[in-house]
C-alpha angles and dihedrals in degrees: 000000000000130000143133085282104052097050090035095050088034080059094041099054090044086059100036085044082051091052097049099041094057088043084051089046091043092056087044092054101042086050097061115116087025091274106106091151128328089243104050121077113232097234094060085046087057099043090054100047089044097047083039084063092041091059086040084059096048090042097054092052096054087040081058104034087057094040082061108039087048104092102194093093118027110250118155131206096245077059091074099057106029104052097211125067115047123138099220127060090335093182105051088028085056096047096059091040077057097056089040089049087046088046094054094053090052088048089049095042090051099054086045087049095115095047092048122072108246101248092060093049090051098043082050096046097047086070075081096083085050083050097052096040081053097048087051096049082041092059088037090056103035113020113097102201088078098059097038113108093258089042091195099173096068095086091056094046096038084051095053085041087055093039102057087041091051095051097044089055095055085049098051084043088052098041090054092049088040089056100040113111114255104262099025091101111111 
């Protein structure tokens, strides 16, 4: 099978997957510590950031199903699971089987997340934040509408990019007020 809708939808799913994982990563990291934002409840933070991966996940089989059914470059289905090997394109094609790989640990681990101690699931689900740096080098290295003349996707990916940075930012900033010593402020 090949065809206009199965590489347009197969693009459209990379940039729309990029989009939600760093949404997804941004919650994550702004929940660390149990203070997402004063106004919003915890458990809301939570929900979002947990339905926000579920649609990554959807997102990313139908980014793959259609990157396989699509016969104008030879990706086979045992590329999406084993990141070497691949005849086109092995180093940007790997990178993105890592972060699905990664992905699926962090799936299985969270539903797992009652059976496991707490420190092992969030050892585990901090491999998110190398996910989602391999799914953006993936779509760096891969993804064509960033290397078309109009290069459209460069907003999209330039604003994740920002985003994650942002947000670690405020955490590192929180986490240095958060650790000073009561009274050592000038």
């Amino acid at each position: 099978m090949d065809g206009p809708a199965l590489w347009y939808l197969n693009r459209s799913t990379g940039v729309v997957l990029l989009v939600l994982l760093t949404l997804s990563v941004v919650l994550g990291i702004l929940a660390i510590g149990g203070r997402p934002a004063r106004r919003v409840p915890r458990f809301a933070a939570q929900s979002l950031h947990r339905n926000i991966a579920l649609l990554s996940v959807l997102a990313l089989a139908v980014h793959v199903v259609t990157a396989v059914l699509d016969t104008f470059v030879d990706i086979r289905w045992w590329n999406a699971l084993v990141p070497a090997g691949a005849a086109y394109e092995p180093l940007w094609l790997g990178l993105g089987t890592l972060s699905l790989d990664l992905i699926l640990v962090i799936v299985a681990t969270s539903l797992l997340r009652t059976r496991l101690r707490h420190r092992t699931w969030r050892i585990v689900h901090v491999g998110s934040y190398l996910a989602w740096v391999a799914a953006l080098v993936h779509t760096l290295g891969i993804g064509t509408d960033l290397k078309e003349p109009t290069g459209w996707a460069v907003i999209p990916t330039a604003c994740c990019v920002l985003a994650v940075a942002a947000a670690t930012a405020y955490r590192l900033i929180r986490l240095t007020i958060d650790r000073e010593p009561a009274g050592s402020h000038a």
